[in-house]
C-alpha positions in Angstrom: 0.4 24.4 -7.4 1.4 21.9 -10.1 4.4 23.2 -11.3 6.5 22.5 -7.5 10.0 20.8 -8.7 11.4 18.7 -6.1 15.0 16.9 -5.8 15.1 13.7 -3.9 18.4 13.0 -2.7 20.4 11.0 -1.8 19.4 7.7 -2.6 21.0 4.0 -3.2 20.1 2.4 -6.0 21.2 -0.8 -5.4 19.4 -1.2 -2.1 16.2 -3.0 -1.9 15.1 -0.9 0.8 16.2 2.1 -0.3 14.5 1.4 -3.7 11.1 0.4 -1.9 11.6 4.4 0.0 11.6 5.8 -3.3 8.8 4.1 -4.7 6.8 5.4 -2.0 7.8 8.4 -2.2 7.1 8.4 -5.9 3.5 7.5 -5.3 2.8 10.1 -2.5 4.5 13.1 -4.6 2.2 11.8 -7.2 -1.0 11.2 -5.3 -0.2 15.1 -3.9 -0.1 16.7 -7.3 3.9 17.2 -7.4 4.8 15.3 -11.2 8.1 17.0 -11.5 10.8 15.1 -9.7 14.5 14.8 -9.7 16.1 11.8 -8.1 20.0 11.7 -7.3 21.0 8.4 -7.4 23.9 5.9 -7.3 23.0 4.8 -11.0 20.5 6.3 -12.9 20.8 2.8 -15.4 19.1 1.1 -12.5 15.6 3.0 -12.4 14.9 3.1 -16.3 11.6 1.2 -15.3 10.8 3.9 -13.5 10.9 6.9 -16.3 7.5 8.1 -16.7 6.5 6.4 -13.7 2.3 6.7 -13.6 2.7 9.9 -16.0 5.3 11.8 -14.0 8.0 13.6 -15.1 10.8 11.7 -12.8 14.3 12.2 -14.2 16.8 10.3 -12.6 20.8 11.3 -12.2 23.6 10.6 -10.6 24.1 12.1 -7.4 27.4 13.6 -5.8 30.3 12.8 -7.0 29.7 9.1 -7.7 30.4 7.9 -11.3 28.9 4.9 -13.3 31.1 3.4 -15.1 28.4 0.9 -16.4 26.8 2.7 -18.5 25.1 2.7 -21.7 26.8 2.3 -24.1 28.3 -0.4 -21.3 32.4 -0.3 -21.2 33.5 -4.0 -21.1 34.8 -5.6 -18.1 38.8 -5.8 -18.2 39.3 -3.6 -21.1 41.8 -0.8 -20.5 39.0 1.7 -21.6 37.4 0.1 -18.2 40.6 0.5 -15.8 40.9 3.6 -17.2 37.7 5.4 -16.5 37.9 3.8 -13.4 41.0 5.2 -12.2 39.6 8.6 -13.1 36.6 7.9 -11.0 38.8 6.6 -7.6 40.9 10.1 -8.0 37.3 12.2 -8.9 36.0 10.6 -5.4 39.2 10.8 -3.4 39.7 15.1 -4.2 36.0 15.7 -3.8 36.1 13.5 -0.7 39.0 15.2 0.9 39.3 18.8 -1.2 36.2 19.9 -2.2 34.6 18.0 1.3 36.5 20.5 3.1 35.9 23.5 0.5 32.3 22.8 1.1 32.2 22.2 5.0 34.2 25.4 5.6 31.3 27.2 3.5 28.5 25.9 5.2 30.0 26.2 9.0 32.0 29.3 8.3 30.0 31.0 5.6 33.6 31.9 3.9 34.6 31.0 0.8 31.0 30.6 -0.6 32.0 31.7 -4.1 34.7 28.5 -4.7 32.3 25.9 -3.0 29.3 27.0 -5.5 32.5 26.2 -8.3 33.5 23.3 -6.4 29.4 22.0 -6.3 29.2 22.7 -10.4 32.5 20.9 -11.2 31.4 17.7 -8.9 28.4 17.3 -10.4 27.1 20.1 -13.0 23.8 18.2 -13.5 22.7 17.7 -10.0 24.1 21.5 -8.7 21.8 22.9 -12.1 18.9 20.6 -10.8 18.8 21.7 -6.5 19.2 25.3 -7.9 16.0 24.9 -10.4 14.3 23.0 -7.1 11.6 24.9 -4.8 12.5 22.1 -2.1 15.2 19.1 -1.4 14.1 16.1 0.3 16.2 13.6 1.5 14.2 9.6 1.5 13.8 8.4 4.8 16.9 6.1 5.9 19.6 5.9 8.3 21.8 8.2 6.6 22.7 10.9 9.4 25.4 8.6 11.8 28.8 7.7 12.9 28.1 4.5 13.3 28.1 3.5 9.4 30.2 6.1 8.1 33.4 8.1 10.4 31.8 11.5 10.9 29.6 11.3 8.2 32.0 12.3 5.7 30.7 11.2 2.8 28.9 11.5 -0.7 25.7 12.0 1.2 26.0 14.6 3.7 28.3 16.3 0.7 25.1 16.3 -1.6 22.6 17.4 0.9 24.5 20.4 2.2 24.5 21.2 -1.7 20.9 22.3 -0.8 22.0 24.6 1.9 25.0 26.0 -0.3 22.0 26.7 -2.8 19.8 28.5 0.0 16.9 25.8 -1.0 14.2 24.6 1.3 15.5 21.2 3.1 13.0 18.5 4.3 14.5 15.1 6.1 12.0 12.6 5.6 11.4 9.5 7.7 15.0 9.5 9.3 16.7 7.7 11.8 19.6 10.1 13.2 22.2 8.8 15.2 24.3 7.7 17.1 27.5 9.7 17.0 30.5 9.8 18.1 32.8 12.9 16.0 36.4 12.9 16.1 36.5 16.4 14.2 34.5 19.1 16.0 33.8 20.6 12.6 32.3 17.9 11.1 29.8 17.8 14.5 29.4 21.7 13.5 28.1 20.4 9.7 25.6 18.2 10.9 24.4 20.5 13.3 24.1 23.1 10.6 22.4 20.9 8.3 20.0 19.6 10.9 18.9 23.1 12.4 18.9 24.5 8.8 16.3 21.9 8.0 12.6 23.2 7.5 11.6 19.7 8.9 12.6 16.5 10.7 10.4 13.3 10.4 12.1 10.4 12.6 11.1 7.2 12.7 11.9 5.7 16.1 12.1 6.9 19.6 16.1 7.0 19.6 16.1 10.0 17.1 14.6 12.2 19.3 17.5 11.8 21.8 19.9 12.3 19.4 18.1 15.7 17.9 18.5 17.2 21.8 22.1 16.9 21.7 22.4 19.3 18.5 19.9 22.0 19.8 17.2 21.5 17.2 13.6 23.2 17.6 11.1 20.9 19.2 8.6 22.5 16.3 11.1 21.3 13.6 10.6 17.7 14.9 7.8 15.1 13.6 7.5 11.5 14.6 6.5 9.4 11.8 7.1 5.9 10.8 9.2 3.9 8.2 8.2 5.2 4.3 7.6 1.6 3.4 4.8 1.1 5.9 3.5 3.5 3.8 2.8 0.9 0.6 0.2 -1.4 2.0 -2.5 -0.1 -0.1 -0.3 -1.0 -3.0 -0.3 -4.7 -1.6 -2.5 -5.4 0.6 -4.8 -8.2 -1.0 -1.5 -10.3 -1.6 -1.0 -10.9 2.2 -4.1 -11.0 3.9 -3.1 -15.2 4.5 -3.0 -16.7 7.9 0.8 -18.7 8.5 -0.9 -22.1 8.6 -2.0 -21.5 5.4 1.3 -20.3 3.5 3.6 -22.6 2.3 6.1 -23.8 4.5 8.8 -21.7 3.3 10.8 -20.0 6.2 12.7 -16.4 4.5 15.8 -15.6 5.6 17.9 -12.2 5.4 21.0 -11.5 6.4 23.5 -8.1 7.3 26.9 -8.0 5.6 27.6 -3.9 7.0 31.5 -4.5 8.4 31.6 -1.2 10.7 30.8 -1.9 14.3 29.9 -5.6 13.7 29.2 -6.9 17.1 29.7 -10.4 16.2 32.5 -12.5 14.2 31.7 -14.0 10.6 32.2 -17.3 11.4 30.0 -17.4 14.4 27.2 -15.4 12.4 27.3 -18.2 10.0 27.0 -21.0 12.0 24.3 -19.6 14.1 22.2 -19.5 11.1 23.5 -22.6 9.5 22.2 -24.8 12.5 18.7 -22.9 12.5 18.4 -23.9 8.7 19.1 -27.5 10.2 16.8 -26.9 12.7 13.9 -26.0 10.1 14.7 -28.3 7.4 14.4 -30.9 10.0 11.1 -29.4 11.1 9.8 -29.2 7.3 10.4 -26.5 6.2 12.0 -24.6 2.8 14.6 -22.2 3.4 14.7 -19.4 0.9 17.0 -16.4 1.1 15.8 -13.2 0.2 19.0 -10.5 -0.7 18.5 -7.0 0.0 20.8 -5.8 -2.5 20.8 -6.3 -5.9 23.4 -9.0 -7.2 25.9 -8.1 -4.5 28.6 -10.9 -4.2 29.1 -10.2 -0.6 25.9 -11.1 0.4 25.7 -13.9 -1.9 29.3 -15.3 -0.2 27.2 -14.9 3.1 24.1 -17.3 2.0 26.4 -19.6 -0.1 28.5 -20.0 3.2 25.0 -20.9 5.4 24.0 -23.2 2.9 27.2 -25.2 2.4 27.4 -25.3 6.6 24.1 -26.3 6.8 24.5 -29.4 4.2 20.8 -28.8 3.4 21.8 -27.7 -0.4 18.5 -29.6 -1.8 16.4 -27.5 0.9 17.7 -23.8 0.1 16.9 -21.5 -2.6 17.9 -17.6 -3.0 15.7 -15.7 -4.1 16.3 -13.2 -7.6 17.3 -10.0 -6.4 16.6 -8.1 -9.2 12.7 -8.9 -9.2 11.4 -4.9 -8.1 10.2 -3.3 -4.7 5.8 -4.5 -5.2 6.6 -7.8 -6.3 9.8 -8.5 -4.5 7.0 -8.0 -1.0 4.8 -9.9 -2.4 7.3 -13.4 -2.7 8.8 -12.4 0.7 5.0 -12.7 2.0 4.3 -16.5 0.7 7.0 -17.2 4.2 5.4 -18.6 7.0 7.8 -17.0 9.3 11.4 -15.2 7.9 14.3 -14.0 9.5 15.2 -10.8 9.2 18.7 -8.8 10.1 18.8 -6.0 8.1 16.6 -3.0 8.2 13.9 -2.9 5.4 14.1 -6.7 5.8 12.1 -6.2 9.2 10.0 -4.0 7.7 9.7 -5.8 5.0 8.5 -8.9 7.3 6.0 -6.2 9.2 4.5 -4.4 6.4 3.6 -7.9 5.1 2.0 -9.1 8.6 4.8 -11.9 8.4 5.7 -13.7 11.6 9.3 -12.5 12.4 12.7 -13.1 14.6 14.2 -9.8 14.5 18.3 -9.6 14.8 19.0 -6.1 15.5 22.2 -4.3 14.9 21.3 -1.1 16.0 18.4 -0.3 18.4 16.1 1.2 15.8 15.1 -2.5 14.6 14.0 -2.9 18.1 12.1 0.0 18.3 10.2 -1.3 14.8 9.6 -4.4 16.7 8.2 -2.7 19.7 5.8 -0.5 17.7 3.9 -3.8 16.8 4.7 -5.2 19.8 6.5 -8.2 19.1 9.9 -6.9 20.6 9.6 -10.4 22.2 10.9 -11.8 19.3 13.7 -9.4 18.9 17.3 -9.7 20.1 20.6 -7.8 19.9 23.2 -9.0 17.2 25.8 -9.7 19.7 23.6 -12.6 21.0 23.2 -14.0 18.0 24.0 -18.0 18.7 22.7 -21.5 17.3 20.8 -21.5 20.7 19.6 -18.4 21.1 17.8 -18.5 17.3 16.3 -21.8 17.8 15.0 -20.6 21.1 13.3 -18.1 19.9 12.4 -19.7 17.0 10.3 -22.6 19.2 8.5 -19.6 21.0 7.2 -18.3 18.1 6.3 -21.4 16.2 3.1 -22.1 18.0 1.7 -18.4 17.7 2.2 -17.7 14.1 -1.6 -17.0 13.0 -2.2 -14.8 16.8 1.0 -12.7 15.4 -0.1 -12.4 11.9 -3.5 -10.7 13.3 -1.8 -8.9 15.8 0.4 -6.8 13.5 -2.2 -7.4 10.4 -4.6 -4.9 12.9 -1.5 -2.2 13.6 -0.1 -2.1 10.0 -3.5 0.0 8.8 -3.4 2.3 11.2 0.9 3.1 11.1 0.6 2.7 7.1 -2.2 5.6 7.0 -0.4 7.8 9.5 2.9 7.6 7.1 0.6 8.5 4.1 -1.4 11.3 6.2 2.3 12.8 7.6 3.8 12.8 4.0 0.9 14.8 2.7 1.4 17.5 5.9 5.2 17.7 4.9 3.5 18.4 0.7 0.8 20.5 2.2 3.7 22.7 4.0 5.6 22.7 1.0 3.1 24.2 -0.7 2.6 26.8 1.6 6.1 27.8 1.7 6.2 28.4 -1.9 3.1 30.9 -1.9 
């Protein structure tokens, strides 16, 4: 069947990783015969490159109840068209946050006032409630969407948009998820995420922790696949560009860094002078230091490797990468390190899909688990140890054994990036047969 629509949602525009998900998934809907795809997004603007990607018909819009002010034709910076339309957007998010959240919740958990959620879904966002109701399936990208530990109770534009699809009676698929931890202060907002989890056709997780959680709400053992992280799934896409032993890259070391405020585990301060001596420590050593953002021209995460570099005083040895260079060739630059530094998520597996030597700083457990499903959890550490001492320790250890670790996770990545392909088609083949 050719004519299968699909809506992906929801997904982050501005987020490197999150873009590198999509364009995996892109390929694999493609390579599976599915060419008509939906994506709810943050911005739409930001995946014009993308329209017509290899012949499909992908339409991109704008998911929940998020609104773009920045569009085309663009309203200028500081004009009162601009503080206008942005005022209407803050009240827009804080009644379909609070109002139509609820209104929507109460239908799902309750199944009572369907009738006014269905209004409320059309009036948040007409184009993407038309879209899941034309779908034969939703499919949320693979993430680390479904926690307390990012957002209080998952109450949010994201859970809002994917118990659209429930509200809508469509089939639900959660790809490549990490799910957890929680800890709910409303018992109806546990109740939502339990109904959108057991409501769920099926469950790929990612790491060993997910499982765990999925006990806790109930959820069928047969609903449950274990699968890895999408962007494993794109070494075919790349895999002549990083098939280079460390000694023989430049000495460039990469450096990433996590800017998330909720349930930080170490101060700012401290986080930047940890990894201001370590650039000492390396420029001393011989090395470049480049920075490589993994969002696209954030000015928080710019203030965080401005602040590094300054405390570092090794301007003349620092560069930051271009954040808006896309997912293929992004990889590819980040693969010219000899060894990178890596903090948050799809930096890791970034570093991993790429066969890079790597001192993972974890801030939740699944970065370990990544770690230990190449075996180099060695080289992995919680974010609450993060100290001058404890990165250049690590960083001696790993030094000396950058070409055995290269082949080491070079051997693995095949084998986890075919399974990620293989388990995407089974999830497309089901699909398929639900729809007959």
């Amino acid at each position: 069947m050719n004519d299968i629509k699909i809506v992906v949602l929801p997904q982050v525009s501005h987020n490197k990783g999150d873009r590198a998900v999509l364009h995996f998934m892109l390929e694999a809907f493609i390579n599976n015969g599915i060419k008509e795809i939906t994506v709810a997004t943050s911005n739409p603007a930001m995946w014009k490159n993308y329209i017509g990607f290899r012949g499909a018909d992908i339409n991109f819009i704008q998911h929940a109840w998020m609104k773009n002010i920045q569009t085309e034709p663009k309203v200028p910076f500081s004009s009162l068209k601009y503080y206008t339309l942005k005022a209407i957007s803050e009240l827009r998010g804080k009644f379909f946050k609070s109002i139509g959240y609820s209104l929507l919740r109460t239908a799902i958990v309750k199944r009572k006032i369907i009738s006014l959620a269905k209004l409320i879904c059309c009036f948040c966002n007409r184009e993407q409630w038309l879209a899941i109701n034309e779908a034969d399936a939703v499919i949320t990208p693979g993430g680390h969407r479904i926690t307390t530990y990012l957002q209080p109770d998952v109450v949010g534009h994201q859970t809002f948009s994917t118990a659209m699809a429930i509200l809508a009676n469509k089939k639900l698929y959660l790809w490549s998820q990490t799910i957890g931890g929680f800890e709910f202060k409303k018992e109806i907002n546990y109740q939502l995420i339990k109904k959108i989890l057991n409501y769920s056709e099926r469950i790929y997780i990612r790491d060993i922790e997910s499982n765990e959680e999925l006990q806790k709400f109930q959820i069928e053992k047969s609903k449950i696949f274990h699968t890895y992280d999408s962007v494993f799934g794109l070494r075919p896409y790349i895999n002549k560009n990083f098939n280079i032993n460390p000694s023989k890259r430049k000495n460039i070391v990469g450096i990433s860094v996590y800017t998330g405020k909720s349930n930080r585990k170490i101060e700012y301060n401290v986080y930047i002078n940890s990894l201001a001596e370590l650039v000492k420590k390396v420029v001393r050593d011989g090395f470049k230091v480049k920075f490589y953002p993994m969002l696209i021209k954030d000015n928080v995460e710019q203030k965080y490797f401005k602040d590094i570099i300054k405390q570092s005083e090794c301007e003349d040895s620092c560069t930051i990468a271009d954040s808006t260079v896309d997912t293929i060739d992004y990889i590819k630059e980040l693969a010219k390190c000899k060894l990178f530094v890596g903090h948050k998520t799809h930096s890791i597996i970034f570093a991993l899909l790429t066969a890079t030597p790597l001192i993972a700083i974890a801030y939740h457990v699944k970065s370990l688990d990544f770690m230990k499903q190449f075996g180099m959890e060695k080289y992995c550490f919680e974010e609450s140890q993060t100290s001058p001492d404890k990165l250049i320790k690590v960083y001696a250890e790993i030094l000396p054994n950058l070409d055995n670790i290269h082949e080491i996770v070079d051997q693995k990545i095949n084998d986890i990036s075919s399974k990620v392909n293989l388990d995407f088609t089974d999830l497309v083949v089901h699909l398929k047969k639900m729809q007959k």
